[in-house]
C-alpha positions in Angstrom: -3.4 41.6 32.0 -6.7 40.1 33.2 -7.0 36.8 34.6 -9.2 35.4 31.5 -6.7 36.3 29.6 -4.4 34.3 31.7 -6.1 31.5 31.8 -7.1 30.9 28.0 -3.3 31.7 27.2 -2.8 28.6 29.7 -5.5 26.7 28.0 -4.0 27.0 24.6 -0.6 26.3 25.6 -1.9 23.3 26.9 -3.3 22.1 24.3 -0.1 22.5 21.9 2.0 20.6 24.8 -0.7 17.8 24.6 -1.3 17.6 21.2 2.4 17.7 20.4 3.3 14.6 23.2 0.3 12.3 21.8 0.8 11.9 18.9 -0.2 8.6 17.7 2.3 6.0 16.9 1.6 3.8 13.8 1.8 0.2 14.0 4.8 -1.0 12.1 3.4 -4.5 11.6 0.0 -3.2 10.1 1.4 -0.2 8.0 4.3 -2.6 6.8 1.9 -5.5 6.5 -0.4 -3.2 4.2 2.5 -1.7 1.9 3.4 -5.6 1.2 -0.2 -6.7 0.7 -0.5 -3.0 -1.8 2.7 -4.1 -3.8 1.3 -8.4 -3.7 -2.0 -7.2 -5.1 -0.7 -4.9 -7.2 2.1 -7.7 -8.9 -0.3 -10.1 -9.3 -3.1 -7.5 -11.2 -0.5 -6.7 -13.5 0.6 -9.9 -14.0 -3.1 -11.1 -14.6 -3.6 -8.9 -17.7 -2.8 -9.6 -20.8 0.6 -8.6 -22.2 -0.4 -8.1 -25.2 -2.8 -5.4 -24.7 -1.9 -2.1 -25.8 -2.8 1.6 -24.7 -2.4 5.2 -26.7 -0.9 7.9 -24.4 0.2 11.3 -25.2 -1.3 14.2 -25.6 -3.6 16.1 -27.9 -0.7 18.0 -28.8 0.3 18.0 -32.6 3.7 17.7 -34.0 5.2 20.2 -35.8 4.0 18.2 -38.8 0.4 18.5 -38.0 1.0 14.4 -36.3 -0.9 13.8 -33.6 1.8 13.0 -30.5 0.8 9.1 -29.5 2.8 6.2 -28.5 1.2 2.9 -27.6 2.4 1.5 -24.0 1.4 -2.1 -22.9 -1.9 -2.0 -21.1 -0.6 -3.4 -17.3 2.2 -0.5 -17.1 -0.4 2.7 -18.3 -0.9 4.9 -15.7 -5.0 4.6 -16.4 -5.1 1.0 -15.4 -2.4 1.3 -12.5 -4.8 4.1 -11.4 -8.0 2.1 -11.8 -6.1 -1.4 -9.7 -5.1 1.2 -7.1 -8.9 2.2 -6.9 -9.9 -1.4 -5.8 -6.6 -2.8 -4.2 -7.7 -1.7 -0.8 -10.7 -4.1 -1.3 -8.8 -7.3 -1.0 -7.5 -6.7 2.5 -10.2 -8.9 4.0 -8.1 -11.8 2.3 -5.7 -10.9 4.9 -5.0 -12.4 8.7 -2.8 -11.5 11.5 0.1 -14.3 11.1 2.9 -15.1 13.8 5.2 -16.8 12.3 6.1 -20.0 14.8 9.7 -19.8 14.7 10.5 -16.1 15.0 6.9 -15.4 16.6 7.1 -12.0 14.7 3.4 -11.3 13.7 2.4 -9.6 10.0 -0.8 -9.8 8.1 -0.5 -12.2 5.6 -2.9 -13.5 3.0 -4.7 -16.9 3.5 -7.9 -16.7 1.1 -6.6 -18.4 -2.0 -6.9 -16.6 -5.2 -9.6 -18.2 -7.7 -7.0 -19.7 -10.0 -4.1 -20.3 -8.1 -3.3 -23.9 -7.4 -1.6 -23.4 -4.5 -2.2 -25.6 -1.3 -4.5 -23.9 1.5 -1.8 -21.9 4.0 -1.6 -23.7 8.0 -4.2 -22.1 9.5 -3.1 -22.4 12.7 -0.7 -19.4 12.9 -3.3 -17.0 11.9 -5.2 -15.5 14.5 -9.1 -14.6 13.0 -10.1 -11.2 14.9 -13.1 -10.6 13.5 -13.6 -7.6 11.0 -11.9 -5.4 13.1 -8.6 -6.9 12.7 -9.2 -6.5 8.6 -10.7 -2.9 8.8 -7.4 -1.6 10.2 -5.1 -3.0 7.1 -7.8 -1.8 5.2 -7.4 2.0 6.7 -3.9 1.5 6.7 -3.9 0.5 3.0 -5.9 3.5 2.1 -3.6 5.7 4.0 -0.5 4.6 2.3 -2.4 4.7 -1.0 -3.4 8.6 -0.1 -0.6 9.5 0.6 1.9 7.4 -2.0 -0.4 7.2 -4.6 2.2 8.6 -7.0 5.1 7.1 -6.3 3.3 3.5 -6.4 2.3 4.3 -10.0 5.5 5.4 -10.8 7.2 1.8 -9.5 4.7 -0.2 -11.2 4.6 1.8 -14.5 8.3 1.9 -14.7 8.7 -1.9 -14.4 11.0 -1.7 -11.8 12.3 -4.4 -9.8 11.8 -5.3 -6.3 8.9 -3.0 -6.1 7.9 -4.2 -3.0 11.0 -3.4 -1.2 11.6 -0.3 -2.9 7.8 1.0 -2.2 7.7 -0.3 1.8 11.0 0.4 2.8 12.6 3.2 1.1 9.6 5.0 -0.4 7.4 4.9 2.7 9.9 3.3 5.0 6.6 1.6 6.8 9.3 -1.7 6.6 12.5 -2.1 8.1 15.0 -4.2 5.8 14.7 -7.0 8.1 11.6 -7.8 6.8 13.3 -8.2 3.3 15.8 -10.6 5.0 13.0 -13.4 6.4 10.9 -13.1 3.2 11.4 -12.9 -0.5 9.6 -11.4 -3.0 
């Protein structure tokens, strides 16, 4: 065999060995932090529109009466509108701040911008640590990740009205949270 042979057969085996030993570890506060924030934002959209509000679903498919087959679904639970709050729930993550909680000093993003009509007190400030934009971009990347990649099973939790979605989404959908996390906080 010639040595260049050698010696790229080296190379590539290598590269496998490296590639396969650095492998990125995911941050369990972020991801976990971003599932929760996905499954807050989501709750609260759907609990923001009006109940009454109706949607036709079905097909264009006729019955074997010459029916058209439709069935109305409340608005908040179509899987148009869960799609469309999916589309934009990755823009509220600058609401969010790295929190460490004082008692436990286990740290999570939290969210500390008050919504416009909530009547709910300002949170204490002084557990949150402001990075800067940075801190925000990466539970913004890590909510678009988890959206990617569970963007049908979230739709499928909220459209199903289950319960506990956030518990059921981050820690046995995803499993980005361990149950711990469902022990210190309620949802």
């Amino acid at each position: 065999m010639s040595p260049w042979i050698k010696q790229v057969c080296l190379v590539l085996a290598a590269v496998f060995m490296l590639s396969s030993t650095t492998e990125s570890k995911k941050d369990e506060a972020l991801y976990c932090s971003a599932c929760m924030a996905i499954a807050e934002e989501m709750n609260y959209s759907v609990s923001q529109t009006d109940p009454k509000k109706t949607i036709h679903v079905g097909g264009f498919r006729l019955k074997p009466d010459g029916s058209l087959m439709d069935k109305k679904v409340p608005l908040a639970r179509s899987e148009t509108y869960l799609n469309e709050l999916l589309e934009e729930v990755c823009n509220s993550m600058s609401d969010y701040a790295l929190y460490e909680d004082p008692d436990t000093k286990e740290k999570s993003y939290k969210r500390f911008a008050p919504r416009g009509n909530d009547g709910v007190n300002f949170p204490d400030f002084k557990n949150f640590k402001f990075d800067g934009p940075e801190s925000s971009s990466a539970l913004k990347f890590a909510c678009e990740s988890i959206v990617e990649e569970l963007e049908d099973d979230i739709i499928s939790l909220f459209s199903s009205e289950a319960d506990h979605v956030a518990k059921m989404l981050c820690s046995e959908v995803s499993g980005h949270c361990k149950s711990s996390v469902f022990q210190h906080s309620e949802l």
